[in-house]
N, C-alpha and C positions, 0 to 999 in steps of 0.2 A: 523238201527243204526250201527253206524262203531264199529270195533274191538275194545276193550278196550285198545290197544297197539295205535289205530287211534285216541282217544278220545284225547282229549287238553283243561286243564284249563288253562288260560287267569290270567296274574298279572300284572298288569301298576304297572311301581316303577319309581322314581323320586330320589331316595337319602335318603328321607326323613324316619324318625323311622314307620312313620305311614305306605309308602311302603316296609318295611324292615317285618312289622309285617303280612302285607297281602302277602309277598312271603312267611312266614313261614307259614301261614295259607293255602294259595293255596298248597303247598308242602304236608302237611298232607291231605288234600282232593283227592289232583289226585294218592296219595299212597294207601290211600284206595279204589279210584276206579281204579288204575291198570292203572292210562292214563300220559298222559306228559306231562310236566308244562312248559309254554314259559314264560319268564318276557320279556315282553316289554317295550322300554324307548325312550321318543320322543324328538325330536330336529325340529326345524323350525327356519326357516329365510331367509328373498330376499337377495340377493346380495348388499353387503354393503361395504363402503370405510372403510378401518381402516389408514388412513394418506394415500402412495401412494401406496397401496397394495388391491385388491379386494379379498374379501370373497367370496368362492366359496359355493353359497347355497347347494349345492349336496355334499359339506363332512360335517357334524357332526364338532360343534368348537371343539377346544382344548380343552381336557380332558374331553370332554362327554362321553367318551368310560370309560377314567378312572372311573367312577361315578358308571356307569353301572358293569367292574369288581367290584369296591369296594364293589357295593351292597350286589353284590352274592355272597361275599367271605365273607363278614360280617356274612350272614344268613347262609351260607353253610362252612365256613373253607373252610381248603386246597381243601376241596375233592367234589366238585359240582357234583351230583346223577346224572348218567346216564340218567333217566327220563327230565331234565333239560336242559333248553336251555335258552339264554337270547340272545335277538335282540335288534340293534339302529333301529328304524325306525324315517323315512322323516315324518312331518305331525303334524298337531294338534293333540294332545294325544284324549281329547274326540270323536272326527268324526274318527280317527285311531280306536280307541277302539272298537267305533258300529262297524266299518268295520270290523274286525277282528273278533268280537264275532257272526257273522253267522255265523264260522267253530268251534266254541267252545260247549265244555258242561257248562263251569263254565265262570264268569269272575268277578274277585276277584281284591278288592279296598283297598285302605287305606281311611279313613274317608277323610282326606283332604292332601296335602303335601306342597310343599314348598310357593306355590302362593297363591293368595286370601287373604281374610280377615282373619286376626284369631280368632275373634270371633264368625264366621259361624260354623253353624253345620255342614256341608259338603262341599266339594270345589266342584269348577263348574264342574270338570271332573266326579267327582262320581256323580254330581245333573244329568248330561248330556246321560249319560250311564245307571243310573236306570229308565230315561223316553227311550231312544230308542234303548239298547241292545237289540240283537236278543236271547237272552240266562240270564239265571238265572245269576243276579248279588250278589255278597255278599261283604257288605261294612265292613270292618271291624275295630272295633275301636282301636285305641293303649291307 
């Protein structure tokens, strides 16, 4: 088992209150186990016309970055914990998520966020990650 300073719990955030609550949730978990908490935040798409201009699939649109500080600053204020890291990653967020959660101890959900049905118990990302994360999921509710 790696160092406790190696350890990493795992937060998919989207924006959304219900990711805002499972960063605060993963925060208290990886502080009590002494490890380091990444929020991850996904972006995808082909290459696309917007009139006579192409989208270049390899950057992140316009203000998905914004989205991602806003989250962190929402949950954390000015001062984001040394412990704390938050990445844009390329990719569908669920098949990103298994991926990444081989090198995790935790990987930590919000019940559902911005897509899907609202009436569903769980969005397809948290359905997708409690059938084939490598690592203990916790869905959390807001």
């Amino acid at each position: 088992m790696a160092a406790p300073s190696q350890q990493r719990i795992l937060v998919g955030i989207d924006g959304s209150d219900s990711s805002k609550e499972a960063l605060r949730t993963g925060d208290r978990i990886a502080r009590s186990l002494g490890a380091r908490l990444t929020a991850l935040m996904f972006w995808q798409g082909p290459p696309v016309y917007e009139g006579w201009e192409t989208v270049d699939p390899n950057n992140p649109p316009a203000g998905t970055e914004d989205v991602l500080r806003a989250t962190v600053e929402d949950v954390f204020g000015g001062e984001v914990p040394e412990h704390v890291s938050a990445e844009l990653v390329h990719g569908r967020p669920a098949a990103r998520l298994v991926e990444e959660s081989e090198n995790a101890l935790m990987l930590v959900l919000g019940r559902r966020g911005h897509g899907g049905m609202r009436g569903s118990a769980l969005g397809s990302v948290s359905n997708a990650c409690i059938a084939h994360a490598h690592c203990p999921v916790l869905v959390v509710r807001h």
